[in-house]
C-alpha positions, 0 to 999 in steps of 0.5 A, a space after each residue: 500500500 505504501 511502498 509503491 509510487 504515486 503513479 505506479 502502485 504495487 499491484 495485487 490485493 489481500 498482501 501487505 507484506 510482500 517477499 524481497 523477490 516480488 519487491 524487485 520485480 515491481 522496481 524492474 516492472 516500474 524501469 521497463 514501463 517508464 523506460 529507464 532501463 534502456 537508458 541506462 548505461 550498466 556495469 560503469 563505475 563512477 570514479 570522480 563527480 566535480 563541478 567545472 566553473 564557479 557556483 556564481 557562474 553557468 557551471 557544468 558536471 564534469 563525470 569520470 566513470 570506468 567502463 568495466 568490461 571494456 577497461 576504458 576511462 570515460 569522462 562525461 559532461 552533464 548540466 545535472 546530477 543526481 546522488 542515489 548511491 543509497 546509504 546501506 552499503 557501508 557498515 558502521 560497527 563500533 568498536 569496544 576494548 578486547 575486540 582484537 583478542 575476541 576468538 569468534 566471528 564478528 559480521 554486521 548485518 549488511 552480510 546477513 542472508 540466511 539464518 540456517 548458519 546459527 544453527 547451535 550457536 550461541 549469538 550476540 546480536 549488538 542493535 535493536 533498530 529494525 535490523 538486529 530485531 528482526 534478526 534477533 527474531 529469524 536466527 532464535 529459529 535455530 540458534 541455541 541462544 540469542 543475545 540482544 543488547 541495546 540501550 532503547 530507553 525502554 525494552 520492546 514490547 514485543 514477544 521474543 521466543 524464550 531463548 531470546 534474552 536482552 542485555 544493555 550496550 557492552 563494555 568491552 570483549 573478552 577471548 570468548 564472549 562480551 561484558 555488558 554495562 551492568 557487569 553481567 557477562 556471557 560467550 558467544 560463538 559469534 557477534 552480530 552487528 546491527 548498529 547502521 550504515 555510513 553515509 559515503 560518497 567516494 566519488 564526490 570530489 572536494 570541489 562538490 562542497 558536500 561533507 559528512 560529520 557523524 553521518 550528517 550530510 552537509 549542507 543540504 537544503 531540505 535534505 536533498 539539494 546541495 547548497 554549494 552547487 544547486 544543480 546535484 541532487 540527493 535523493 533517499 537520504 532521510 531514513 525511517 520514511 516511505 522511501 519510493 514515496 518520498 524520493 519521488 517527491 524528492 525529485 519532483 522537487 529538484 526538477 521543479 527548482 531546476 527546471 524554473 518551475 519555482 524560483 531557486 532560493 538563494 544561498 542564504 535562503 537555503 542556509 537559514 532554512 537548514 540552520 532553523 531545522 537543525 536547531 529545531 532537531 538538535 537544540 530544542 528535541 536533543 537529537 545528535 548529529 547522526 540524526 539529522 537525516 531521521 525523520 520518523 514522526 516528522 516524515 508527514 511534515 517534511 513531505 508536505 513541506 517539500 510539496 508546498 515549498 515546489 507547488 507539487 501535489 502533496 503525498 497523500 496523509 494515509 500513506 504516513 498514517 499507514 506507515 507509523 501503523 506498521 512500524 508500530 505493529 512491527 515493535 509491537 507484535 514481531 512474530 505476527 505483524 507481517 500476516 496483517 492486511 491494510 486496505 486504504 479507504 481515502 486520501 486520510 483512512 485505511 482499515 485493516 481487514 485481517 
């Protein structure tokens, strides 16, 4: 219901939650019917973006990419770009004191697959965002023992099966195992890392002005355009939203700046917006800087902004209503949430009808 476009829904009724399988057949579906795919240029790594001539000025993008099966440098020319490198690629794992003398394997969750290699084992599961809880929930059916450590101010709601146990952060690794905050400790045959991603963009060089401080892309207006260079775009950075929802939006939003459809705000419009939301985010909510893409509960907010701001057709408000929904199922009930059916009524309601 919600993970679909404005113009291109996922077909099919009486399934909420889809497989992965089904999903990526919808973004082929979605290419092929629009054309994208014959218009793209596959297996060219992009090497180096840099802008040529001075923001102030008529400038262009200067793309050098390397042409994989043929092992020739390419470099292009375009008065647009557009970010979409995702921001699931790179882990972050954290380090703790004693990880180098720690004898088990430690993997983060970017490599999880399968749950039938836990077969036995006794896991530590570090993160309870949605990764490590639905992860922590998938190897129980065959591990011997999970551990999900956390510091969630309050501990999910949700029914764990009963060789699923929760411990606050560790403090640090011993030869066989983890001491946790609260000086309890236990081995482990192996540690998983459900603790996020890095935002990184290898290919932007310097002259691009973007940086990246405690996953806090800067500076961006409105999460999505490069204030030192108007013309790159980012689309899909803000988490915890309607993802193929939002980055439509998000796009329809650079093209209507670009293309003149509105005027380009100037500099220091687009700076004094960020500082204000920032403020709000970090000053008066407490938020840290890695949260400064999250969204959440603010996610109806920021879509109708973005709409009022480009005079674009805002997303409809069941979309966020839906979404909190599940994500508030998910939390609630991880064993049963996904056998749920929604069913949108309007523009402002849905029901569920199973």
């Amino acid at each position: 219901e919600i993970m679909g476009y404005p113009d291109f829904p996922i077909p099919g009724e009486g399934v909420s939650y889809i497989p992965a399988a089904e999903m990526l057949a919808f973004l082929k579906s979605y290419a092929k019917s629009f054309g994208v795919t014959s218009v793209i240029n596959f297996n060219h790594h992009v090497l180096r973006v840099r802008p040529v001539g001075q923001p102030t000025e008529k400038y262009t993008w200067e793309v050098m990419v390397k042409d994989l099966p043929n092992e020739t440098l390419n470099t292009l020319h375009f008065d647009f770009i557009f970010v979409c490198n995702g921001h699931y690629h790179t882990p972050y794992s954290p380090r703790y004191p004693g990880q180098d003398s720690y004898r088990g394997v430690i993997t983060h969750s970017h490599d999880y697959r399968r749950p039938e290699p836990y077969k036995g084992k006794a896991v530590l599961v570090i993160g309870a965002g949605p990764s490590g809880m639905d992860i922590a929930y998938d190897i129980s059916k065959h591990a011997e023992r999970v551990t999900l450590s956390h510091h969630l101010p309050e501990t999910p709601k949700t029914i764990f099966p009963d060789n699923v146990t929760q411990r606050p952060d560790p403090v640090n690794f011993t030869v066989d195992g983890v001491v946790f905050k609260d000086g309890s400790r236990a081995t482990f045959d192996e540690v998983l890392y459900c603790t996020g991603y890095r935002y990184t963009f290898p290919f932007l060089s310097v002259d691009c002005g973007i940086t990246v401080e405690e996953n806090f892309v800067q500076p961006l207006y409105k999460h999505c355009v490069n204030i030192n260079y108007p013309t790159m775009g980012f689309a899909g950075l803000p988490f915890y939203v309607c993802a193929c929802q939002m980055i439509d939006l998000q796009v329809r939003f650079c093209v209507k700046l670009w293309t003149g459809g509105v005027p380009m705000p100037s500099r220091k419009e687009m700076i004094d917006d960020t500082q204000r939301e920032m403020e709000e985010r970090f000053q008066k909510r407490g938020y840290k800087k890695r949260h400064a893409h999250m969204m959440g509960p603010d996610q109806g907010k920021y879509y109708a902004d973005l709409a009022a701001s480009a005079g674009l057709v805002p997303l409809k408000p069941v979309i966020t209503k839906l979404h909190n929904e599940s994500s508030q199922k998910f939390l609630d009930d991880l064993t049963n949430f996904r056998n749920e059916v929604y069913k949108i009524l309007d523009d402002e309601t849905f029901i569920q009808v199973k």
